[in-house]
Backbone as ProteinMPNN parsed JSONL, in Angstrom:
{"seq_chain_A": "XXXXXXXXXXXXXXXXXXXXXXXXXXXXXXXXXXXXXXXXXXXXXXXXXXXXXXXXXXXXXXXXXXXXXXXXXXXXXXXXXXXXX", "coords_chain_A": {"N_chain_A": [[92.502, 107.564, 40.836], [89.281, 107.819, 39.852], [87.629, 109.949, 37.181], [84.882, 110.225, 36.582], [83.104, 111.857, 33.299], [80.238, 112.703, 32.042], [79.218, 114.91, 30.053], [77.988, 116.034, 27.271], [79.588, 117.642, 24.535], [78.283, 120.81, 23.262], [76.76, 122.758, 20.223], [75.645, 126.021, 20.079], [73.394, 127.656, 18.772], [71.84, 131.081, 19.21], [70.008, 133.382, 19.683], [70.649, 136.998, 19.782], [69.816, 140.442, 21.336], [70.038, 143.212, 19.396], [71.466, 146.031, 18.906], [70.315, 149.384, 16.935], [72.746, 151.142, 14.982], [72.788, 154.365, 15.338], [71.153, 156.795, 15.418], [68.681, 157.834, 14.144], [66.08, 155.678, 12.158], [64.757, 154.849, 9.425], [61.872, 154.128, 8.091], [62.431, 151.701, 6.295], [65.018, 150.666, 7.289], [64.312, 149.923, 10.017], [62.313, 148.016, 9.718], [64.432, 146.421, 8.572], [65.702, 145.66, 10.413], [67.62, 143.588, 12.02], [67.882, 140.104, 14.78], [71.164, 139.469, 16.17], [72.629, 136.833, 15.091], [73.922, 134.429, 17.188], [76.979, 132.555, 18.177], [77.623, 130.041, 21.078], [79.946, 127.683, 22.267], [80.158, 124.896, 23.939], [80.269, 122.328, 26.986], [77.328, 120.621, 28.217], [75.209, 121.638, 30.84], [72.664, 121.577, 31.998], [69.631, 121.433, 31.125], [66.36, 122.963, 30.773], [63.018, 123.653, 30.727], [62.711, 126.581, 30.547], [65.63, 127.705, 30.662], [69.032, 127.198, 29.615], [71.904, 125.639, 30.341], [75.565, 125.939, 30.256], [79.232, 125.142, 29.911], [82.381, 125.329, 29.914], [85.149, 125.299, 31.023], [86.47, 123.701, 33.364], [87.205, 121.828, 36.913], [88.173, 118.877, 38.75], [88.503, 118.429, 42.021], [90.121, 117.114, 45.203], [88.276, 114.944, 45.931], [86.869, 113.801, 44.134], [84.534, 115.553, 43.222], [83.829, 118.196, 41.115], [84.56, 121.566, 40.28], [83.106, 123.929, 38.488], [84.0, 126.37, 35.215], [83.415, 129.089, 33.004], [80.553, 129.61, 32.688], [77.377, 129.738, 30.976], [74.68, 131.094, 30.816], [71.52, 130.364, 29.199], [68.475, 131.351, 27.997], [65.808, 129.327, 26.965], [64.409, 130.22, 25.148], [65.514, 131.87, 23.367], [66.892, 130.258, 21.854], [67.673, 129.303, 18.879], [68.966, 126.196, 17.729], [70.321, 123.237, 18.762], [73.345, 121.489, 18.84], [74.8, 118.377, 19.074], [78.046, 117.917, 19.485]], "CA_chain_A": [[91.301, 108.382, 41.027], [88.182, 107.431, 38.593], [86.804, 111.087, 37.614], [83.784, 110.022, 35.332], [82.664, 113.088, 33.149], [79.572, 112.758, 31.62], [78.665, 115.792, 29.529], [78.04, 115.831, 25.823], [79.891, 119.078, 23.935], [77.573, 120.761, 22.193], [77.178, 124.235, 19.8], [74.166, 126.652, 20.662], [72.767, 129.01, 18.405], [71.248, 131.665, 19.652], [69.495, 135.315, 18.949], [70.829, 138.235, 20.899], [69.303, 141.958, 20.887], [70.987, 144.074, 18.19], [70.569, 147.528, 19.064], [70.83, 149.949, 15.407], [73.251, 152.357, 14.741], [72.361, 155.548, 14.329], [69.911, 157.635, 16.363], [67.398, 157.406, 13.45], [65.826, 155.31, 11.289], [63.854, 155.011, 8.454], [60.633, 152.577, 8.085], [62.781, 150.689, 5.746], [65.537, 150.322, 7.995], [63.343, 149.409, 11.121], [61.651, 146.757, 9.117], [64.52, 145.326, 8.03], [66.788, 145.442, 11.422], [66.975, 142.166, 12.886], [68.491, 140.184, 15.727], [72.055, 138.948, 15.93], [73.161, 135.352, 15.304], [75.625, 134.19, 17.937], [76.793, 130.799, 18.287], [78.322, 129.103, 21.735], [80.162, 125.882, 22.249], [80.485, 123.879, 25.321], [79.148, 121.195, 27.419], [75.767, 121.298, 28.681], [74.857, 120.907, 32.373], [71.776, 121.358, 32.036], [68.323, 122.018, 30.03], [65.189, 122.831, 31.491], [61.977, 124.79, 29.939], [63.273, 128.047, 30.79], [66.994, 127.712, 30.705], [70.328, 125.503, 29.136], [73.552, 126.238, 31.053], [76.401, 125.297, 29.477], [80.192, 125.202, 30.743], [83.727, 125.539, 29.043], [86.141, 125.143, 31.621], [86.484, 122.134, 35.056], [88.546, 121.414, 37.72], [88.412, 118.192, 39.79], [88.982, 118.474, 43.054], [90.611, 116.092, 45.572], [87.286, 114.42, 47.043], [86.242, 114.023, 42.534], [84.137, 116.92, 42.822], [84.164, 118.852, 39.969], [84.028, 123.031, 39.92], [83.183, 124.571, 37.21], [83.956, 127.74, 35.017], [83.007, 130.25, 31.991], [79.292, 128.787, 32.958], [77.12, 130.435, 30.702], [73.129, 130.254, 31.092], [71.058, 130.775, 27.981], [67.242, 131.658, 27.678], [65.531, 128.704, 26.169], [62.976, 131.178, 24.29], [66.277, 132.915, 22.521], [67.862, 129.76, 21.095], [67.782, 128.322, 17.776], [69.433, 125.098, 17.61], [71.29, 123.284, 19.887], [73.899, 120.445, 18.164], [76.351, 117.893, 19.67], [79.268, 117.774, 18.435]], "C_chain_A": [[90.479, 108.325, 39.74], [87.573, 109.349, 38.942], [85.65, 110.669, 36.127], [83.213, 111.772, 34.793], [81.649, 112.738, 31.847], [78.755, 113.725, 30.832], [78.89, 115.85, 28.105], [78.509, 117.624, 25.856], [78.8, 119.892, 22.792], [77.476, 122.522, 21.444], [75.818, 124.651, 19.649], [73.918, 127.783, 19.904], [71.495, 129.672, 18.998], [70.693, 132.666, 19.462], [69.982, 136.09, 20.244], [70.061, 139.388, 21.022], [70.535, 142.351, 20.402], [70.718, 145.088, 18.208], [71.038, 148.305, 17.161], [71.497, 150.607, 15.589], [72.569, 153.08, 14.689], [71.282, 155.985, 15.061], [68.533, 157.381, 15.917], [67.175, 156.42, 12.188], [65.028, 155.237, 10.335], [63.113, 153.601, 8.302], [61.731, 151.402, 7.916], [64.157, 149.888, 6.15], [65.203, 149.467, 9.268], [63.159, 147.921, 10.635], [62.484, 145.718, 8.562], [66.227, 145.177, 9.192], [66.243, 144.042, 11.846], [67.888, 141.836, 14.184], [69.843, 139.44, 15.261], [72.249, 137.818, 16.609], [73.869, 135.013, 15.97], [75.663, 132.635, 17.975], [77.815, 130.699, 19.944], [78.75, 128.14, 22.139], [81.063, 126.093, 23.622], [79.877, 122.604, 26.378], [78.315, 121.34, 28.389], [75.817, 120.638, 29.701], [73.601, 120.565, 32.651], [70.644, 122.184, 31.1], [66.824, 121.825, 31.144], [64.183, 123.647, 30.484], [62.016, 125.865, 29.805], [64.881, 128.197, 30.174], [67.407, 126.68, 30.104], [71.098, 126.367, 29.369], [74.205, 124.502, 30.535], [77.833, 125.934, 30.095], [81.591, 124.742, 29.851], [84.979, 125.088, 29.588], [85.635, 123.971, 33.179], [87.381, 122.104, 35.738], [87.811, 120.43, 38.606], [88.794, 118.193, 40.843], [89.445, 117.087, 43.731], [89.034, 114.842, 45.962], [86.345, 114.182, 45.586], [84.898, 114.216, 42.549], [84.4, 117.475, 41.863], [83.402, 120.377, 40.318], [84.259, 123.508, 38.157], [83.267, 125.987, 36.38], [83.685, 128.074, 33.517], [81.734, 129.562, 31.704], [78.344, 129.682, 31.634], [74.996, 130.113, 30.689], [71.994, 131.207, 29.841], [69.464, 130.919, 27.961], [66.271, 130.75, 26.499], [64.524, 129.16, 24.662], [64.024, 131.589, 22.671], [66.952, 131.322, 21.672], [67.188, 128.932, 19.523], [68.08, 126.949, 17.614], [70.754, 124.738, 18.889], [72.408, 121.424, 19.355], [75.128, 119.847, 18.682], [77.093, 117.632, 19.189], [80.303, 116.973, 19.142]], "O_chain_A": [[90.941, 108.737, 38.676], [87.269, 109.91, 39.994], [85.835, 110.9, 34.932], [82.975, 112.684, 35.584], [82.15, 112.519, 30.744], [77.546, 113.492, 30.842], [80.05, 115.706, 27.72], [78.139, 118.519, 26.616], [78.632, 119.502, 21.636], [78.041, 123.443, 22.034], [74.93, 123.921, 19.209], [74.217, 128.887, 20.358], [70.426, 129.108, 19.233], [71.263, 133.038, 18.436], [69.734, 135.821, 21.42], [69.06, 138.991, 20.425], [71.675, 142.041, 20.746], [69.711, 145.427, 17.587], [71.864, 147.809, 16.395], [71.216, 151.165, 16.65], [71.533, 152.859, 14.061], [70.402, 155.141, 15.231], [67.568, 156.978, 16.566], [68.017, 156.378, 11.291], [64.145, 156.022, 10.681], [63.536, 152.446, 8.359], [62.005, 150.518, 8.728], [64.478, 148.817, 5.634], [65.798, 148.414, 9.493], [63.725, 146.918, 11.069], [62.087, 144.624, 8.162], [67.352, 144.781, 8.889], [65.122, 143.55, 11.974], [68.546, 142.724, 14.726], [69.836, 138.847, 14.183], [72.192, 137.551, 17.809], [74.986, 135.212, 15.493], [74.774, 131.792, 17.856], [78.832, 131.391, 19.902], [77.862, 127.384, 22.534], [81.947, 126.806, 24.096], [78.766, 122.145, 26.113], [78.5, 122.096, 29.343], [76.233, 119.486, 29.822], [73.273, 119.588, 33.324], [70.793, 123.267, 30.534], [66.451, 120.944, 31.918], [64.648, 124.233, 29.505], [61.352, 126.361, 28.895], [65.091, 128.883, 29.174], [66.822, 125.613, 29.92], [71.176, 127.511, 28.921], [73.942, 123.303, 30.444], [77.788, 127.012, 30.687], [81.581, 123.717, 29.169], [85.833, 124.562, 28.874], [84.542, 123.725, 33.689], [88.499, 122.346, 35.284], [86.869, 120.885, 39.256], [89.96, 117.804, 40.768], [89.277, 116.034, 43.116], [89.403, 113.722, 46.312], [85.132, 114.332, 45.731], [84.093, 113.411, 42.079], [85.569, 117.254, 41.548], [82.202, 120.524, 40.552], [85.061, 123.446, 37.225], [82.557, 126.863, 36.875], [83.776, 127.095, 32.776], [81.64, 128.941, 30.645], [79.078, 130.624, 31.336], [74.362, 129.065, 30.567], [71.831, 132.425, 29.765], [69.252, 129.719, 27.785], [65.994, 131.228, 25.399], [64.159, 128.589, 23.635], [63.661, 131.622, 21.495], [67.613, 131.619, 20.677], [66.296, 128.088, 19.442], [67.056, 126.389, 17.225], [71.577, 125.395, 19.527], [71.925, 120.335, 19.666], [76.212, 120.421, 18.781], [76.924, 116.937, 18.187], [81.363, 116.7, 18.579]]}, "name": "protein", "num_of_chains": 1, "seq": "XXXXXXXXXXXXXXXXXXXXXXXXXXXXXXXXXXXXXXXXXXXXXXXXXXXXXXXXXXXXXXXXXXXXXXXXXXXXXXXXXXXXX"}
């Protein structure tokens, strides 16, 4: 059974929302909250103008199909860099 798998691995930085501690803040807090860095690695299914879904886990089926799992679909607006590794 030939299962060809064509997907480059790759690692995705991204920005999240970072909510603040703390009920209140002060200007100089505000001004200097930012968002949080995350990074995810796996191989990309796909990229479009909007979106890049990306995928961690596979299974082949008998009929070499492939399902896939821990899919994750990212907000092309939110990412930083995107690097194959």
């Amino acid at each position: 059974m030939s299962n060809p798998f064509n997907y480059q691995r790759v690692e995705i930085v991204w920005y999240d929302i970072c909510n603040a501690d703390g009920a209140w803040l002060t200007e100089a807090e505000v001004l200097n909250h930012r968002l949080a860095e995350c990074t995810s690695v796996g191989f990309l299914f796909s990229k479009t103008r909007t979106t890049v879904k990306i995928f961690s886990s596979w299974s082949y089926n008998t009929d070499n199909s492939i399902d896939y799992a821990d899919v994750v679909a990212l907000p092309t607006a939110a990412i930083k860099s995107i690097t194959v590794i």
